[in-house]
VOPAGU-2260 file (C-alpha; in pm, 1 decimal, decimal comma):
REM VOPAGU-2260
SITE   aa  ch    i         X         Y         Z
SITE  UNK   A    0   10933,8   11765,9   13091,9
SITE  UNK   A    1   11102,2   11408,0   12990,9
SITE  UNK   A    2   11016,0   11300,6   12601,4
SITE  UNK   A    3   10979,7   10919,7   12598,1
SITE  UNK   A    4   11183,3   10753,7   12330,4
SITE  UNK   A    5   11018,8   10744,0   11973,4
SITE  UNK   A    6   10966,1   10355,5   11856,8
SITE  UNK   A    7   11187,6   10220,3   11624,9
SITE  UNK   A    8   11032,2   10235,3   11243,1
SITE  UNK   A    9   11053,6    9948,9   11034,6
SITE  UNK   A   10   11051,3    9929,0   10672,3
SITE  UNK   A   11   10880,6    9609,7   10447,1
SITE  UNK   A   12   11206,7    9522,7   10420,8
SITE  UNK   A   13   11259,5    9453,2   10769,5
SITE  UNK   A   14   10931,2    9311,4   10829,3
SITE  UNK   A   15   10955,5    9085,1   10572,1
SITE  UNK   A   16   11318,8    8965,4   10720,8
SITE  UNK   A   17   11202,9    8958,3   11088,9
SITE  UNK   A   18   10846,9    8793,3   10994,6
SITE  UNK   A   19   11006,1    8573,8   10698,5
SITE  UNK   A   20   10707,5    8654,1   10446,5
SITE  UNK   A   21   10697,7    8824,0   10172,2
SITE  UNK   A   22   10634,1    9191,4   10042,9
SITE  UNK   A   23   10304,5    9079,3    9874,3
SITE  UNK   A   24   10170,4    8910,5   10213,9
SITE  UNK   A   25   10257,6    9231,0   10410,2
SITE  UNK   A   26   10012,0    9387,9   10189,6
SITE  UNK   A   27    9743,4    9142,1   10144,7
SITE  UNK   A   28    9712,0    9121,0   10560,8
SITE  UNK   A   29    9690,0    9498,5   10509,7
SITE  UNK   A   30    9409,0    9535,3   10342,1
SITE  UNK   A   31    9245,9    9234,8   10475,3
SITE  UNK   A   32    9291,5    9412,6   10826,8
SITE  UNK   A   33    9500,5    9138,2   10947,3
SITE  UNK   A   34    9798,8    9364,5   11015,1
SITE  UNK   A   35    9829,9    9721,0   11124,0
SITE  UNK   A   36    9814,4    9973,4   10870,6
SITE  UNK   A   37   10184,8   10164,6   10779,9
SITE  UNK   A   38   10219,3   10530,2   10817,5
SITE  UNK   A   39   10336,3   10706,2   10529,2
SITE  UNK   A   40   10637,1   10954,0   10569,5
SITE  UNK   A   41   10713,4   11085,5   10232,7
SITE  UNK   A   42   10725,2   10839,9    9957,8
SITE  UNK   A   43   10828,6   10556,7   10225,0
SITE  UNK   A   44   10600,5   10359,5   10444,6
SITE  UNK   A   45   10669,0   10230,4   10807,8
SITE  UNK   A   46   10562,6   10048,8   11159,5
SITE  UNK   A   47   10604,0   10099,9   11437,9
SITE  UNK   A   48   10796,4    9819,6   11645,5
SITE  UNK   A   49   10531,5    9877,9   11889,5
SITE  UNK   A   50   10264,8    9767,6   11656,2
SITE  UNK   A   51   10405,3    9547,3   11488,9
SITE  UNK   A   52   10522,1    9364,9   11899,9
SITE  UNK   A   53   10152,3    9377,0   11937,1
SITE  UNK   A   54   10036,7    9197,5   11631,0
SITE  UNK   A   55   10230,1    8909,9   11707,9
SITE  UNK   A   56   10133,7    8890,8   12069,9
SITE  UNK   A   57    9779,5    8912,1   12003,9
SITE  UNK   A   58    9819,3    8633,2   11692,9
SITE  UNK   A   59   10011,1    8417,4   11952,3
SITE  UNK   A   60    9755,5    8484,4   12291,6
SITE  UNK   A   61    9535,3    8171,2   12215,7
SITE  UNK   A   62    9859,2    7921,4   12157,3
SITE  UNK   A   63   10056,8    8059,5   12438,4
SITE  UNK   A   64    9743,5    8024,8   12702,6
SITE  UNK   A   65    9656,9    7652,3   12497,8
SITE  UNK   A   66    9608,7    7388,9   12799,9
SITE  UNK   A   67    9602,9    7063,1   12755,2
C-alpha cells in the first residue's frame, strides 16, 4: 500500500505573503465564500496548497482562455 504525500499546509501568514493581501481580506473572502474555508488543527488554522492552487486557477480560467 503506497501513502501519497500529504499537501503542504499554509498558515495566513503565508497566504498573505504568497497572495500579497492582507490578514483581514483572507477573512472577508472567507466568509463571503470567495476563498476556501481553513481547517482548524488546534488553536491554528490552515490550507491546503492544493486548495489554495485551485482558487487561483479557477479566479484566473476566464483571463487565461480571454481571446481577442
Amino acid at each position: 500500500m503506497s501513502l501519497e504525500p500529504l499537501p503542504q499546509l499554509l498558515t495566513k501568514s503565508d497566504l498573505t505573503t504568497r497572495l500579497n493581501i492582507s490578514l483581514r481580506t483572507i477573512e472577508n473572502m472567507v466568509k463571503a465564500g470567495d476563498f476556501p474555508p481553513p481547517v482548524r488543527i488546534g488553536k491554528y488554522v490552515y490550507w491546503s496548497e492544493v486548495a489554495v492552487t485551485r482558487w487561483r486557477q479557477k479566479l484566473f480560467t476566464d483571463q487565461e482562455n480571454w481571446r481577442q
